[in-house]
C-alpha positions in Angstrom: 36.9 -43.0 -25.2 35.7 -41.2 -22.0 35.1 -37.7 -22.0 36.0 -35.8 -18.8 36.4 -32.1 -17.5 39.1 -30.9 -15.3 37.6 -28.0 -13.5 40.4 -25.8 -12.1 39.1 -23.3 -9.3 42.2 -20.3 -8.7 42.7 -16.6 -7.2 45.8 -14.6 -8.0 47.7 -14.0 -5.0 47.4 -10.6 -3.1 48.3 -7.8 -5.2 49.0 -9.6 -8.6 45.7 -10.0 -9.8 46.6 -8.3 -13.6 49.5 -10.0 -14.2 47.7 -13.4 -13.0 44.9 -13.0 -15.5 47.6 -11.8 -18.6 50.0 -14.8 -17.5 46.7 -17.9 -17.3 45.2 -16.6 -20.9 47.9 -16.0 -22.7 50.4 -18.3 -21.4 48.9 -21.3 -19.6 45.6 -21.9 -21.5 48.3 -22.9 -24.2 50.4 -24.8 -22.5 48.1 -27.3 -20.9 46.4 -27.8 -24.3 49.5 -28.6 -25.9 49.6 -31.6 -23.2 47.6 -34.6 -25.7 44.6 -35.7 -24.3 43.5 -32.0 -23.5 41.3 -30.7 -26.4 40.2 -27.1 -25.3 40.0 -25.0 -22.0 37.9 -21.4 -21.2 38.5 -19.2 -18.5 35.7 -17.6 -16.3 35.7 -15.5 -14.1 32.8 -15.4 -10.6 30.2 -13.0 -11.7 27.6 -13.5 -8.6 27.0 -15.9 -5.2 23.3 -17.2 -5.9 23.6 -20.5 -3.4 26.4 -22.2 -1.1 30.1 -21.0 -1.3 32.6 -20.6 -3.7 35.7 -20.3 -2.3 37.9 -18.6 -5.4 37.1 -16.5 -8.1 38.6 -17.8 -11.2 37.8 -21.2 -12.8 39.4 -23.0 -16.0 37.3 -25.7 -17.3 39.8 -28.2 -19.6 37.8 -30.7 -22.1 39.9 -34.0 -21.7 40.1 -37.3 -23.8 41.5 -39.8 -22.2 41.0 -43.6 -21.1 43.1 -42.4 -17.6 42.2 -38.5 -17.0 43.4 -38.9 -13.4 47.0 -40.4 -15.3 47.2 -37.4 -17.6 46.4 -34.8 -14.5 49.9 -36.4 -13.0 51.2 -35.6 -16.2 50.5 -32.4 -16.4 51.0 -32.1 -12.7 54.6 -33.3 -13.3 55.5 -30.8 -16.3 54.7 -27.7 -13.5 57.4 -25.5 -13.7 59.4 -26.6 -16.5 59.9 -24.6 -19.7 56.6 -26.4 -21.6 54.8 -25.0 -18.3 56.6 -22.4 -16.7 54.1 -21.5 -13.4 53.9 -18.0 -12.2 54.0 -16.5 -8.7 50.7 -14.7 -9.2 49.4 -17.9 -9.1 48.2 -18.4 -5.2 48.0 -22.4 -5.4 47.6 -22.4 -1.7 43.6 -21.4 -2.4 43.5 -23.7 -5.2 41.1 -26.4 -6.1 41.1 -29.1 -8.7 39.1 -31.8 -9.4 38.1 -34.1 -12.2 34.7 -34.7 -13.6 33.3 -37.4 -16.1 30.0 -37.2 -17.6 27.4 -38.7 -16.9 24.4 -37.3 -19.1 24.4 -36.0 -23.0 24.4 -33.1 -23.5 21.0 -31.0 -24.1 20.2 -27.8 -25.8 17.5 -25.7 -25.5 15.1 -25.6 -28.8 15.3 -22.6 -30.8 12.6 -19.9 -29.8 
């Protein structure tokens, strides 16, 4: 089976920022993990701009499984807003930007120095 990454690029809307960041790691995280096919998800947060533009400042990267990753996205996409998703209103999604990435290397490590 495939392995993909959906990478999940959010703000909070105006004004809501703590209750944003309380509501996606304590409540969401979980919830979209729950979904099968999604094995683990981090939060980070934009530190610094080195090159181009980043348009929002919190991203969610989600480890998926899956033969159809863009199938299960619909899936989740459909339980929005029900009880085994409830959404929040700190959530801006008019800023938001998801997209779905397959890989296309192994992985590599640096040796031990």
């Amino acid at each position: 089976m495939a392995k993909y990454r959906l990478v999940v690029m959010t703000d909070a809307t105006d004004g809501l920022e703590d209750e944003y960041n309380d509501w996606y790691t304590r409540q969401h995280l979980g919830d979209v993990i729950a979904v099968p096919g999604f094995k683990s998800a981090q939060r980070f947060k934009l530190r610094s701009l080195t090159l181009g533009k980043f348009t929002n400042k919190y991203m969610a990267i989600y480890n998926i499984d899956a033969d159809d990753p863009e199938k299960l996205v619909e899936d989740l996409i459909a339980l929005q807003g029900t009880d085994r998703m409830p959404m929040s209103p700190a959530l801006n999604l008019d800023t938001a930007n998801v997209a779905v990435f397959e890989e296309c290397s192994d992985e590599i490590s640096a040796p031990d120095r």
